[in-house]
mmCIF file of the N, C-alpha and C atoms, coordinates in Angstrom:
data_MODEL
# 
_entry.id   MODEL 
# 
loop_
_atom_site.group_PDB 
_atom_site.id 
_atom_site.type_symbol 
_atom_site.label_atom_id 
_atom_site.label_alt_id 
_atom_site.label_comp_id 
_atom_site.label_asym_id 
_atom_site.label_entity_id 
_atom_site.label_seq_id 
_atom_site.pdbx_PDB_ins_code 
_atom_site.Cartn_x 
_atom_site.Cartn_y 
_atom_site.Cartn_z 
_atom_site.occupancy 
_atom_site.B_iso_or_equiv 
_atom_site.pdbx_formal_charge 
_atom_site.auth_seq_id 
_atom_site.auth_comp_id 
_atom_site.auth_asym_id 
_atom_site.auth_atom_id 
_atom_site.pdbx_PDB_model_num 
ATOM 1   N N  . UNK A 1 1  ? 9.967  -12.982 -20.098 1.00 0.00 ? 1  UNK A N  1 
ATOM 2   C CA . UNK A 1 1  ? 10.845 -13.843 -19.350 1.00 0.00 ? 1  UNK A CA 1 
ATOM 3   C C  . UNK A 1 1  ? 10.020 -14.975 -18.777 1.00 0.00 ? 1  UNK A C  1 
ATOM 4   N N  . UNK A 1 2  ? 10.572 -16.317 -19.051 1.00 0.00 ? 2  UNK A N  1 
ATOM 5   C CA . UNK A 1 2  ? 9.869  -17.395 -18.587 1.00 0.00 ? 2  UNK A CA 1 
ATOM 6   C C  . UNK A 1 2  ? 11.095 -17.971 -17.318 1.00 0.00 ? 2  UNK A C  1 
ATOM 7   N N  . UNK A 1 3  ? 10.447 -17.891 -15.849 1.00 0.00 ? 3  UNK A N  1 
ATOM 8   C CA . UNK A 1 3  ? 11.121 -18.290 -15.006 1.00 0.00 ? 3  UNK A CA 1 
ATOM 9   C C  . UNK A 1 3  ? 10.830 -18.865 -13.845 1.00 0.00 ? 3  UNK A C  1 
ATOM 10  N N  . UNK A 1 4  ? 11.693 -19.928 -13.338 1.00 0.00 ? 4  UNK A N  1 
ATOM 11  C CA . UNK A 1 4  ? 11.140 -20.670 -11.851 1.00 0.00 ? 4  UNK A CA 1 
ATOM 12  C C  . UNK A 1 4  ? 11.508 -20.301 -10.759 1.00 0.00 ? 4  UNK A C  1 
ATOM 13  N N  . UNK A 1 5  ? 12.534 -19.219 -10.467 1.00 0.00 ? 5  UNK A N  1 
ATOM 14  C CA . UNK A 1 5  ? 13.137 -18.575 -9.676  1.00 0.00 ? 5  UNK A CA 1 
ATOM 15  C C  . UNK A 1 5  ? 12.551 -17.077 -9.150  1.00 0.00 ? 5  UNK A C  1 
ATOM 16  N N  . UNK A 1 6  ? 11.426 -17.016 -8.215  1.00 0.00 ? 6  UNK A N  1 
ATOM 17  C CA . UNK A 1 6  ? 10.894 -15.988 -8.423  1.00 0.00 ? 6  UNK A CA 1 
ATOM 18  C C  . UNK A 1 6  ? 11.612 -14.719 -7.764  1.00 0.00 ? 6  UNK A C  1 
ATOM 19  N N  . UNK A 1 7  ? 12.988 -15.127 -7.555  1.00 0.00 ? 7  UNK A N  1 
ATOM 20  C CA . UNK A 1 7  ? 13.537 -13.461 -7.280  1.00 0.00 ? 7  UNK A CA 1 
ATOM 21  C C  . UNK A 1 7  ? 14.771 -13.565 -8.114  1.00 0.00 ? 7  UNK A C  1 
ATOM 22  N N  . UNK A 1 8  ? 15.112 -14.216 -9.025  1.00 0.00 ? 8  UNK A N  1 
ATOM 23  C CA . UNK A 1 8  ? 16.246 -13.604 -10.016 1.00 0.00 ? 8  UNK A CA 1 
ATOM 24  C C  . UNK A 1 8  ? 15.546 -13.814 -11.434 1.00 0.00 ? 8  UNK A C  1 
ATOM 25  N N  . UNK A 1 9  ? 14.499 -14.608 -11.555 1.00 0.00 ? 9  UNK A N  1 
ATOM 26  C CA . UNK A 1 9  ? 13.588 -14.813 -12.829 1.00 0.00 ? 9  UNK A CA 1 
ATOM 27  C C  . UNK A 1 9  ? 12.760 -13.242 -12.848 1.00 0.00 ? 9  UNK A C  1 
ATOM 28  N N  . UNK A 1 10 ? 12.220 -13.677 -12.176 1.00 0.00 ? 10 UNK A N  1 
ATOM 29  C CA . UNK A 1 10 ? 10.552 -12.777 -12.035 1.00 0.00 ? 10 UNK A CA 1 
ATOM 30  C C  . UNK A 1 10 ? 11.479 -11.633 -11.452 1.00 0.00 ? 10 UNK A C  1 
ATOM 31  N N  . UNK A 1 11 ? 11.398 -11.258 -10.602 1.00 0.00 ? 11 UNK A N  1 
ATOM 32  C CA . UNK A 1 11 ? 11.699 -9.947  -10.095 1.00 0.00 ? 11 UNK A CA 1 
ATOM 33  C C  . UNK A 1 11 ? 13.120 -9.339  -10.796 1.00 0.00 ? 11 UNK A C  1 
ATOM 34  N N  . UNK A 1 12 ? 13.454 -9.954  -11.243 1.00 0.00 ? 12 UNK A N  1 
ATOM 35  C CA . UNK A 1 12 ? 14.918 -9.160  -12.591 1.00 0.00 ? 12 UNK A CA 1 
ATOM 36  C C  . UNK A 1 12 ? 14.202 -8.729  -13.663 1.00 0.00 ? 12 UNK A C  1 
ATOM 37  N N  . UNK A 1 13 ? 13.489 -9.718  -13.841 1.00 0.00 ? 13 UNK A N  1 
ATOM 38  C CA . UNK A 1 13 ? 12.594 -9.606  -15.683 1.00 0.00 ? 13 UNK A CA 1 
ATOM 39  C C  . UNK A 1 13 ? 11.507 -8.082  -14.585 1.00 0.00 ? 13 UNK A C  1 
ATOM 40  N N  . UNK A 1 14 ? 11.111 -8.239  -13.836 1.00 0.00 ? 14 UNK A N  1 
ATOM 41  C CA . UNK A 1 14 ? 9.994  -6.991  -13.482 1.00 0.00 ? 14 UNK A CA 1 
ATOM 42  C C  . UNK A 1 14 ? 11.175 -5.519  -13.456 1.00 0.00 ? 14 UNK A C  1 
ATOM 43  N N  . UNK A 1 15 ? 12.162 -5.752  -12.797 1.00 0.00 ? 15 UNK A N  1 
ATOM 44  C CA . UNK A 1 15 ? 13.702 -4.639  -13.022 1.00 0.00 ? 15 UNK A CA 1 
ATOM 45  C C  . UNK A 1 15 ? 13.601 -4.539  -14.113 1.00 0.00 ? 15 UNK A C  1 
ATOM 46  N N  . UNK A 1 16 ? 13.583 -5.105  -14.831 1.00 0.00 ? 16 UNK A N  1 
ATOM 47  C CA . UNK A 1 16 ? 13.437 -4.379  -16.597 1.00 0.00 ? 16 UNK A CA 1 
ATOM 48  C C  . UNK A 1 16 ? 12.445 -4.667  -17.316 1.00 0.00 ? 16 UNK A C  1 
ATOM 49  N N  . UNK A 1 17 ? 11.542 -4.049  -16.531 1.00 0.00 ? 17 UNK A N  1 
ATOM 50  C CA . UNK A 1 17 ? 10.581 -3.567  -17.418 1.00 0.00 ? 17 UNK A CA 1 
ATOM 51  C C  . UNK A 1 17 ? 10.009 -4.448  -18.269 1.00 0.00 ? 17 UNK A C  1 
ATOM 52  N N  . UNK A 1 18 ? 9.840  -6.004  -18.189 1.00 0.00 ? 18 UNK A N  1 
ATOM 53  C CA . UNK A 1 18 ? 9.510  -6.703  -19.488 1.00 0.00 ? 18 UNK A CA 1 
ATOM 54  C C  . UNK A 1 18 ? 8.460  -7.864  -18.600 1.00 0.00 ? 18 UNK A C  1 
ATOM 55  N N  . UNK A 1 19 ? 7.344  -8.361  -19.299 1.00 0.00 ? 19 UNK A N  1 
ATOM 56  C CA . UNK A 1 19 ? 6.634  -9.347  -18.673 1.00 0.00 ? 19 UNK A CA 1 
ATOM 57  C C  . UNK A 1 19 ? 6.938  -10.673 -18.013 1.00 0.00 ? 19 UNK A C  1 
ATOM 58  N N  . UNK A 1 20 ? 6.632  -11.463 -17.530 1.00 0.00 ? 20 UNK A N  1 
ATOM 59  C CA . UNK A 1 20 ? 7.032  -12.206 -16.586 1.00 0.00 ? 20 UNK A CA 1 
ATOM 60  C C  . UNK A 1 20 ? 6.038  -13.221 -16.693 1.00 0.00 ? 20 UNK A C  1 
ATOM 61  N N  . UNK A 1 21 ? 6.367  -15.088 -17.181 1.00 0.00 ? 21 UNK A N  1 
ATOM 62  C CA . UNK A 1 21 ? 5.853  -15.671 -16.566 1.00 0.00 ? 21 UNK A CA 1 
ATOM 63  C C  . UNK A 1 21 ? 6.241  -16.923 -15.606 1.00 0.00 ? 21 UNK A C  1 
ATOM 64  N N  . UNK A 1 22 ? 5.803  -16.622 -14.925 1.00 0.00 ? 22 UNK A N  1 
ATOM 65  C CA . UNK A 1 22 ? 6.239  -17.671 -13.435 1.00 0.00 ? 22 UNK A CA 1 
ATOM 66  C C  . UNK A 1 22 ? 5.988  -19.143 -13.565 1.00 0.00 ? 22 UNK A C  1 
ATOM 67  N N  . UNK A 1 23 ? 7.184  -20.102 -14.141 1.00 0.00 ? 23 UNK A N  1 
ATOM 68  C CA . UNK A 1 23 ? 6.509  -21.049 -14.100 1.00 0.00 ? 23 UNK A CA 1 
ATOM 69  C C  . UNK A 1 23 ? 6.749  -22.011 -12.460 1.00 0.00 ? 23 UNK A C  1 
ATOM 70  N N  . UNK A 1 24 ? 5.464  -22.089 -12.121 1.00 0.00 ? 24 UNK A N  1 
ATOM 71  C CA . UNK A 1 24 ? 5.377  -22.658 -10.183 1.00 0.00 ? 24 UNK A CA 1 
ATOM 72  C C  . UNK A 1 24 ? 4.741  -24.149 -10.477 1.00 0.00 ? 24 UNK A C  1 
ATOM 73  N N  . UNK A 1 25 ? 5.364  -25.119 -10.773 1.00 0.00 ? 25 UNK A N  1 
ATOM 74  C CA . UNK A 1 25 ? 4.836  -26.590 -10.721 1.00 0.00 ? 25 UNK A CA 1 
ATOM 75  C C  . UNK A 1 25 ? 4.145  -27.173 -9.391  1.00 0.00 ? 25 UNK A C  1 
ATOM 76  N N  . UNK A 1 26 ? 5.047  -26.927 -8.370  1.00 0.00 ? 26 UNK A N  1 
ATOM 77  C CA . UNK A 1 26 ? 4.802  -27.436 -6.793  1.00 0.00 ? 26 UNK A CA 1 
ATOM 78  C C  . UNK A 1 26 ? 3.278  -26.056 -6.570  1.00 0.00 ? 26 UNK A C  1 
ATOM 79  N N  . UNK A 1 27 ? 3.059  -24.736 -7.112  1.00 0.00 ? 27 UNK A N  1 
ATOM 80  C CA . UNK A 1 27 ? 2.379  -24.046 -6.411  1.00 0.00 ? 27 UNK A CA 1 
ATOM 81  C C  . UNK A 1 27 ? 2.737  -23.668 -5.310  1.00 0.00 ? 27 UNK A C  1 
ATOM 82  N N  . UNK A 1 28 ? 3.859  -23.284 -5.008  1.00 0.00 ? 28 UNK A N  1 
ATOM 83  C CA . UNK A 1 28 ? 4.490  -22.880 -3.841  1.00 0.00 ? 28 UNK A CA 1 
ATOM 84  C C  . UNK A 1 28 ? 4.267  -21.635 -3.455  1.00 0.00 ? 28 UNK A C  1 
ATOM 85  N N  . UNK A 1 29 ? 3.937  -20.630 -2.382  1.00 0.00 ? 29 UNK A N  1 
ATOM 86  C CA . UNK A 1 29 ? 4.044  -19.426 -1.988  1.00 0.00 ? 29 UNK A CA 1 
ATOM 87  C C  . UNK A 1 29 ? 4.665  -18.598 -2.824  1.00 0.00 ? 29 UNK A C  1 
ATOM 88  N N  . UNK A 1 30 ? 4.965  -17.585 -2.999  1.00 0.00 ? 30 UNK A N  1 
ATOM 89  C CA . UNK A 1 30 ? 5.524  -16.742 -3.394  1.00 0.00 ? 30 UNK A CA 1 
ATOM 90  C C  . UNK A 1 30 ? 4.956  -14.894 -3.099  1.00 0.00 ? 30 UNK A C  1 
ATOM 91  N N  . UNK A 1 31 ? 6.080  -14.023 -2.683  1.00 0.00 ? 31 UNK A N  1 
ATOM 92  C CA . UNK A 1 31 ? 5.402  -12.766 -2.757  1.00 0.00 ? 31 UNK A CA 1 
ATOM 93  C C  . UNK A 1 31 ? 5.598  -12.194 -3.889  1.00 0.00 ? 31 UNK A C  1 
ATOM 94  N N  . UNK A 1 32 ? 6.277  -12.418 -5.077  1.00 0.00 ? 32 UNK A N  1 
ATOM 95  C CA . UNK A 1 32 ? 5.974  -11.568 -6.388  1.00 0.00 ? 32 UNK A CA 1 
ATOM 96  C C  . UNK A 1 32 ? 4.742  -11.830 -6.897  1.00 0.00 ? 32 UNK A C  1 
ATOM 97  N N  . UNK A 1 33 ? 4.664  -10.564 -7.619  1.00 0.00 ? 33 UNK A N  1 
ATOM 98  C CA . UNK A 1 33 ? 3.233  -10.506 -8.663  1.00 0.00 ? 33 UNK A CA 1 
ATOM 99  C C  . UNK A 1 33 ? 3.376  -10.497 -10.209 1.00 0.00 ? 33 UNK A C  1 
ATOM 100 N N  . UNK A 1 34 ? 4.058  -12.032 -10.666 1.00 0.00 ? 34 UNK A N  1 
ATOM 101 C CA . UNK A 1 34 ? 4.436  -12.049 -12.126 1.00 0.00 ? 34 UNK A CA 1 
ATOM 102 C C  . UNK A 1 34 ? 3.258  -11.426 -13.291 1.00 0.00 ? 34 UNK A C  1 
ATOM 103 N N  . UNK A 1 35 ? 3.494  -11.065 -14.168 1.00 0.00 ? 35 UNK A N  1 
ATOM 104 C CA . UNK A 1 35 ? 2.583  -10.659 -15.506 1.00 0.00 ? 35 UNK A CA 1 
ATOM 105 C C  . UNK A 1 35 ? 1.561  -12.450 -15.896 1.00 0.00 ? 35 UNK A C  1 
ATOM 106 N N  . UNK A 1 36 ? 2.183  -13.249 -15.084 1.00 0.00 ? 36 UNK A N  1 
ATOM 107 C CA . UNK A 1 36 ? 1.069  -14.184 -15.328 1.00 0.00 ? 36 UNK A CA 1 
ATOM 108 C C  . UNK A 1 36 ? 2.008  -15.562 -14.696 1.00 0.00 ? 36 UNK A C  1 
ATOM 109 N N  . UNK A 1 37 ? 1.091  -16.496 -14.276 1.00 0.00 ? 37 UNK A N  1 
ATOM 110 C CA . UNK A 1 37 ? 1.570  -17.266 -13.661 1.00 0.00 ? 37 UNK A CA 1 
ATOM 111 C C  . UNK A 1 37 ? 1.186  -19.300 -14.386 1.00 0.00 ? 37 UNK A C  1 
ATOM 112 N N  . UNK A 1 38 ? 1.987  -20.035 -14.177 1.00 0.00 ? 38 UNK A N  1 
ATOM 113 C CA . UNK A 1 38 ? 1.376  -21.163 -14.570 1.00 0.00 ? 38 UNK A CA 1 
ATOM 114 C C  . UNK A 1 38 ? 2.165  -22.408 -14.185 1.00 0.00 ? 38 UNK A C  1 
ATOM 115 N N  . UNK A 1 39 ? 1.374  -23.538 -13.960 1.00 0.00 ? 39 UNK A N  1 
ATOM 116 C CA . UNK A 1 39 ? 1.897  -24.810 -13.016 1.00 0.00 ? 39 UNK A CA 1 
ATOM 117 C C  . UNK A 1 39 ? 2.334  -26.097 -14.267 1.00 0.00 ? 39 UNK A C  1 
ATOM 118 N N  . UNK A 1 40 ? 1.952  -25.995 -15.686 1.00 0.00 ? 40 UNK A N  1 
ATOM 119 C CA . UNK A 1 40 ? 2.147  -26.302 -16.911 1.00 0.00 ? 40 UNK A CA 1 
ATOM 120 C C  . UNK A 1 40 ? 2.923  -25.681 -17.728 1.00 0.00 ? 40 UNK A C  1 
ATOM 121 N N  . UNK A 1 41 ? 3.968  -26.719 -18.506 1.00 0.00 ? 41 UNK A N  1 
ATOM 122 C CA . UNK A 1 41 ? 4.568  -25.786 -19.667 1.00 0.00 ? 41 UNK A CA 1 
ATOM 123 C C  . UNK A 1 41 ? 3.577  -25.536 -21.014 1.00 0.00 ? 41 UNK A C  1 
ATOM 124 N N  . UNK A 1 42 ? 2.444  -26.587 -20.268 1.00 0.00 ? 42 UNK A N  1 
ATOM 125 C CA . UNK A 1 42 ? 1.216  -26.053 -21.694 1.00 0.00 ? 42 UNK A CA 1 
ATOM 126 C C  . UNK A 1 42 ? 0.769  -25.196 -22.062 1.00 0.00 ? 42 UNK A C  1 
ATOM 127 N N  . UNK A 1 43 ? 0.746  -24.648 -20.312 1.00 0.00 ? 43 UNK A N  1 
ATOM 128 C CA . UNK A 1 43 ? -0.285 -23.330 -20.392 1.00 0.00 ? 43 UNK A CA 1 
ATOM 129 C C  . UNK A 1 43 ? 0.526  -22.230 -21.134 1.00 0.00 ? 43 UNK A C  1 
ATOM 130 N N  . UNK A 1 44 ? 1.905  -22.333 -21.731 1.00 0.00 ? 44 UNK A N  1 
ATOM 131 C CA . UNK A 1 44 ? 2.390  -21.265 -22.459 1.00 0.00 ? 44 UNK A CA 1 
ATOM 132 C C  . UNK A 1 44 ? 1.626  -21.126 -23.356 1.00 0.00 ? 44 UNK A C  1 
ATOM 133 N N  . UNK A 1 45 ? 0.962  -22.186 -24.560 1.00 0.00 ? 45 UNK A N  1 
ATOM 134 C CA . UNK A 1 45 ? 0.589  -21.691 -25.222 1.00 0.00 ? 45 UNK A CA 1 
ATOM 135 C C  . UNK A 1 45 ? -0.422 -20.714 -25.476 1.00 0.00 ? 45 UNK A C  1 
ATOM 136 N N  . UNK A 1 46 ? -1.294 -20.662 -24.496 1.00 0.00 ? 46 UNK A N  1 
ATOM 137 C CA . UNK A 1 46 ? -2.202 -19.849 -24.180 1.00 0.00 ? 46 UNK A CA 1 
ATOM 138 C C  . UNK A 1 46 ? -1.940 -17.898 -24.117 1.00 0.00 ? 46 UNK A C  1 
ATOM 139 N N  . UNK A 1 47 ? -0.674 -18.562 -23.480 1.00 0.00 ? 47 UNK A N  1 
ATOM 140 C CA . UNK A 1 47 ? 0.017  -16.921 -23.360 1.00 0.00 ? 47 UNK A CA 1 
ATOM 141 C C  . UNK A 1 47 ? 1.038  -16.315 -24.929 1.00 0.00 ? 47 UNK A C  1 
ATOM 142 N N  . UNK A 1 48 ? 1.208  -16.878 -25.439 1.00 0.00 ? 48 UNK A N  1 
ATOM 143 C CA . UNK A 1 48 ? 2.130  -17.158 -25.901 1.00 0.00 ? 48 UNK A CA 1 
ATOM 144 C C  . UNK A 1 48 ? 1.460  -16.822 -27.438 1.00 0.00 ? 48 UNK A C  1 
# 
């Protein structure tokens, strides 16, 4: 799950069981702990 919403993105995609990446442009706070995090849609490729 690729998402900017870190409590219906990230923390739904972590409810089921499936990886998570957080995309955070601003770098804003957050208390989830996504499967990976990134401030670029570049850096998908890396994950990806």
């Amino acid at each position: 799950m690729i998402g900017d919403n870190p409590l219906s993105d990230i923390q739904g995609a972590q409810n089921a069981e499936i990886d998570q990446v957080y995309y955070n442009p601003l770098n804003t706070e957050s208390e989830v702990n996504p499967t990976y995090r990134i401030r670029h849609l570049s850096e998908l490729i890396k994950i990806l």
